[in-house]
C-alpha positions in Angstrom: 8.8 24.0 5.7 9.4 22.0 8.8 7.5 19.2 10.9 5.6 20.7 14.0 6.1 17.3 15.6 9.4 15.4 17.3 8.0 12.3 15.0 7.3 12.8 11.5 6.0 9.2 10.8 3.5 7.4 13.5 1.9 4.4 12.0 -0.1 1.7 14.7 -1.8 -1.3 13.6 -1.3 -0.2 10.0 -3.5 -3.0 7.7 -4.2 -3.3 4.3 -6.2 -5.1 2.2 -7.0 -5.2 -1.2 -8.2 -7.3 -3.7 -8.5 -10.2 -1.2 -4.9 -10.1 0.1 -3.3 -8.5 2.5 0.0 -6.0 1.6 0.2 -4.9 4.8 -0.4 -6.7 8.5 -0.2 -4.6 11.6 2.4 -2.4 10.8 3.8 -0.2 13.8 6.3 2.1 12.4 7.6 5.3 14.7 10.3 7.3 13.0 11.5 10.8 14.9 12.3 14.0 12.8 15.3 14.4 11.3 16.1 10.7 11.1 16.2 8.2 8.2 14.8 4.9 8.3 15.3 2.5 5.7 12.9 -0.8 5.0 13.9 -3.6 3.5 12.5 -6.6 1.7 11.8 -8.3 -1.4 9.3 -7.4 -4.4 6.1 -8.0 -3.2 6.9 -7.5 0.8 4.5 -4.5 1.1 7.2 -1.6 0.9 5.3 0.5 -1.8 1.8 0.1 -0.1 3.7 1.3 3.1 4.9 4.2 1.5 1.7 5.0 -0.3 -0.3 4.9 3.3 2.3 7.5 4.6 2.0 9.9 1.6 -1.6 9.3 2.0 -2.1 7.9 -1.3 -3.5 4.5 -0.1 -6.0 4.7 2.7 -5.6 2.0 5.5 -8.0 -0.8 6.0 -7.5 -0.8 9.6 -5.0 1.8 11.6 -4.2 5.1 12.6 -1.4 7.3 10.3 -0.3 10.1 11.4 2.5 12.6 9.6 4.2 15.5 10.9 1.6 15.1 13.5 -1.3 15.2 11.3 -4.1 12.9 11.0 -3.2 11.3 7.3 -7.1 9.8 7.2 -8.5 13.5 8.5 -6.3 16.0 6.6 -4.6 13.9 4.0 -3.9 17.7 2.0 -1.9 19.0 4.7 0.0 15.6 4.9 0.8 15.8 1.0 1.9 19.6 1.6 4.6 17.8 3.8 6.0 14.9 1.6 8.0 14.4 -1.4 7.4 11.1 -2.5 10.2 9.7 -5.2 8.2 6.2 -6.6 10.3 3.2 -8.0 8.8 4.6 -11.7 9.4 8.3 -11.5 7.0 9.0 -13.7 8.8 11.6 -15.7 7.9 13.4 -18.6 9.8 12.4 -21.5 9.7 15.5 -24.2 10.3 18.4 -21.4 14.0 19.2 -20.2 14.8 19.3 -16.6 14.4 22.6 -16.3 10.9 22.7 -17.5 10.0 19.6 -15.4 10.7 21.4 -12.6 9.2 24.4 -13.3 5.7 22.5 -14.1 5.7 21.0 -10.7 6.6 24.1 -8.8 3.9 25.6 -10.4 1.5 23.1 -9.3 2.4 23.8 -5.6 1.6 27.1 -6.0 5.3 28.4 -6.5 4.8 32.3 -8.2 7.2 32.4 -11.7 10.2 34.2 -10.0 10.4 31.5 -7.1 9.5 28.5 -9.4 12.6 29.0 -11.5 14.7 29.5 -8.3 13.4 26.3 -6.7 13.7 24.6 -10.0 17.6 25.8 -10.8 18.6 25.3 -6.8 17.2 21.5 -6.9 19.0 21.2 -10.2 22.5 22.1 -7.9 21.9 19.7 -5.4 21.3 16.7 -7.4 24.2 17.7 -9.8 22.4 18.4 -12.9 23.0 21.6 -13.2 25.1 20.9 -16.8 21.6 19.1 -18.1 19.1 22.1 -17.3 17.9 22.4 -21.5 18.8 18.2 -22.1 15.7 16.4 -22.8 14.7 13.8 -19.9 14.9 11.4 -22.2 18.6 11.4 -23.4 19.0 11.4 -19.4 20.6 7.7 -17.9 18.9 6.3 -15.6 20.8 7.5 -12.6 20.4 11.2 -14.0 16.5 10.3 -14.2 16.6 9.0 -10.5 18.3 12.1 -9.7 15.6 14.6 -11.4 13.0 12.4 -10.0 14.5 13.2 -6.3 14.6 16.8 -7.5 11.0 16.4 -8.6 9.9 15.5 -5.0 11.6 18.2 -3.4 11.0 21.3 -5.1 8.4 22.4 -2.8 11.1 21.8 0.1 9.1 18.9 2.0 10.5 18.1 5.6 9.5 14.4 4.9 10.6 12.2 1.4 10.2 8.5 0.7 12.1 7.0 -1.9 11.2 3.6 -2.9 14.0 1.7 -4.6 16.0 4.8 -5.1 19.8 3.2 -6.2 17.6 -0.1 -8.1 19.1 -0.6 -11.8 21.6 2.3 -10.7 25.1 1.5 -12.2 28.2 1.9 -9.5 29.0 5.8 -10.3 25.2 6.6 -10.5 24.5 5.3 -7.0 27.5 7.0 -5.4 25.9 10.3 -6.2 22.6 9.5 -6.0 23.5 8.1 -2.0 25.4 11.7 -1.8 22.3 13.7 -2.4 20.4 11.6 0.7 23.5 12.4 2.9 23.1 15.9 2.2 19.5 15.6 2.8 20.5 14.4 6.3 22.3 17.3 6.6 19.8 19.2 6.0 17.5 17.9 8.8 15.1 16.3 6.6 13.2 12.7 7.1 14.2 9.9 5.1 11.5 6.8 4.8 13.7 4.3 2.2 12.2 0.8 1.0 14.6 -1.2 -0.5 15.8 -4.9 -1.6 19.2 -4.6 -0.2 20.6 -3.2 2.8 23.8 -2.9 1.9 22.3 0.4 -1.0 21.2 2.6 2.0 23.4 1.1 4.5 25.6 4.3 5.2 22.4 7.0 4.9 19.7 5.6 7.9 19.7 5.1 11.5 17.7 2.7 11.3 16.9 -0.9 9.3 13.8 -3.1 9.4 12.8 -6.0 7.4 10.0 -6.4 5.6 7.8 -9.5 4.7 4.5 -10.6 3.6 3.6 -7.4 5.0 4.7 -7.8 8.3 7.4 -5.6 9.6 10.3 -7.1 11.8 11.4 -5.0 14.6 13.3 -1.7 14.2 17.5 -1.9 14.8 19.9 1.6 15.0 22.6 0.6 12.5 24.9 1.1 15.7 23.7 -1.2 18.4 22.6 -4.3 15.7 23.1 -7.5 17.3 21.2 -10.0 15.2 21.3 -10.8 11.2 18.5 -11.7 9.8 17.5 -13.6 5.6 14.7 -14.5 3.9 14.7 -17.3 2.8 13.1 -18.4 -0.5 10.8 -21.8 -0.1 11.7 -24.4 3.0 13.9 -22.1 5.4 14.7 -25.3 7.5 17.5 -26.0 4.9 19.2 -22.7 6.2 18.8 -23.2 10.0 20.4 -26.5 9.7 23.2 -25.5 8.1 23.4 -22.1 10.2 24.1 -24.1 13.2 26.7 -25.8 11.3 29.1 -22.8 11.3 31.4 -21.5 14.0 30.7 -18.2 15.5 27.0 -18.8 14.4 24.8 -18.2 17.2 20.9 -18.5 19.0 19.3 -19.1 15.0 15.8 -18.9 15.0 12.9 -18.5 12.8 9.3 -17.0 12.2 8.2 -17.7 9.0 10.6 -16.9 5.9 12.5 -15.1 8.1 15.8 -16.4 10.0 18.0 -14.5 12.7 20.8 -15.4 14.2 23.8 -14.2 16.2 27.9 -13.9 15.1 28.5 -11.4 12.4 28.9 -8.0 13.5 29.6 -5.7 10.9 28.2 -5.1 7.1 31.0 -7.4 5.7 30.6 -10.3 7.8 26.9 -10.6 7.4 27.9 -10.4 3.6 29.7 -13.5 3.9 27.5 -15.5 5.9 24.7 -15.1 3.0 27.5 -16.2 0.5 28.3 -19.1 2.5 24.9 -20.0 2.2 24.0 -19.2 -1.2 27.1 -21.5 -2.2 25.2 -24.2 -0.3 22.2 -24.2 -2.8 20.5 -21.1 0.2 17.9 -19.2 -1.6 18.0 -15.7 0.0 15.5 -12.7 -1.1 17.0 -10.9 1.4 19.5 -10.2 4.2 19.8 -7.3 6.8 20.6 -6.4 10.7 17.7 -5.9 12.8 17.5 -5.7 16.7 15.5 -8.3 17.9 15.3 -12.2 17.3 12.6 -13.7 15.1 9.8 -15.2 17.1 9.8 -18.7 18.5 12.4 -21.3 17.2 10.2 -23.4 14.7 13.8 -25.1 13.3 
């Protein structure tokens, strides 16, 4: 199955709003086949509902979504046919072995016997589970159980997956193979849609990074042409500007509500230390990233 489109995700003026409040506010979000985007904020930033309008789970209050060029409001079936969604909870079921678990959903897509237990033992290979095909999901860690849920999602072979929070709660060994199977799902041409707290977990899979507030969606940066850093700052942020323009090599700081940028560090390990510089100062951060435009006017 492939996309019949050059962009597999097209969201404009995405809002929603439920229960009074709104998760998400505007949201333009272009991702091209192929290509891996990753979003990035704190609980309660709006990543899940913005995954749950792309798999066409949550309808839009206001907006247009389109998927692998089809209308997700209009033909919300075809979009499902084209996603595998992996959700923070995978949702797995307990008393069945991998093996089984698989072979229940490919059966639900429609997979005949022969081809269900051939998807189910070839997704069991490429998430490296292979030696736990009769162990029940249960005795499975959670890494393992991350894994089997991303083996869940793809065993109808979807051009399109969104993971939200995949490497959360993940210790070290589980979320160097978990971030191995999404590198060999780039290789595979497929389109990655990540939310995440940190940066730094899906750093080395995406193209691309934008941060993610009060549903409002900072502007898309490739990883390779990132000029600005950018935190979120928990309660007054005018704490961090003033010390921000405190340090040397710190540069152009500005602000738009929780969110600071500012110019100097260059790479992943720099940025790291600004934020540590900062939380040693008393800094509360939610958050910290790359992104490839400056926050909006300088309120510091």
């Amino acid at each position: 199955m492939s996309v019949a489109a050059d962009i597999a995700i097209d969201l404009r003026g995405v809002t929603v709003r439920q229960g009074g409040r709104t998760r998400l506010d505007g949201i333009d979000l272009r991702l091209e086949a192929g290509h891996a985007c990753a979003v990035v904020g704190s609980n309660g930033s709006g990543k899940t509902a913005l995954l749950r309008v792309v798999a066409a789970l949550c309808r839009p209050t206001t907006g247009s979504v389109r998927v692998g060029g089809w209308d997700a409001l209009q033909r919300p079936d075809r979009v499902r046919q084209l996603i595998g969604y992996v959700p923070d909870e995978g949702g797995l079921a307990e008393r069945l072995t991998p093996l089984e678990h698989l072979g229940m959903v490919a059966a639900q897509h429609g997979l005949g016997r022969a081809d269900r237990r051939a998807a189910a033992e070839s997704m069991l290979e490429l998430v490296d589970l292979a030696d736990y095909d009769h162990a029940y999901v249960s005795t499975l860690s959670r890494g393992q159980r991350r894994r089997l849920a991303l083996a869940v999602a793809l065993v109808h072979d979807p051009p399109i997956i969104l993971l939200d929070e995949p490497v959360a709660g993940v210790d070290e060994t589980g979320r160097g193979e978990l971030l191995a199977v999404l590198l060999e799902l780039r290789s595979m041409e497929k389109t990655l849609l990540i939310a995440s707290q940190s940066q730094v977990d899906v750093a080395e899979v995406c193209d691309v990074v934008a941060p993610l507030a009060n549903g409002r969606l900072q502007p898309l940066a490739e990883q390779s042409a990132t000029t600005y850093t950018w935190i979120e700052v928990i309660g007054d942020p005018n704490a961090a500007i003033r010390i921000l323009r405190e340090r040397p090599g710190v540069e152009d700081v500005r602000q738009d509500g929780n969110f600071v940028t500012f110019q100097g560090p260059s790479t992943g390990e720099e940025r790291s230390e600004v934020t540590e510089w900062l939380i040693a100062r008393q800094v509360h951060l939610a958050g910290f990233g790359a992104t490839g435009s400056p926050a909006g006017g300088d309120r510091g």
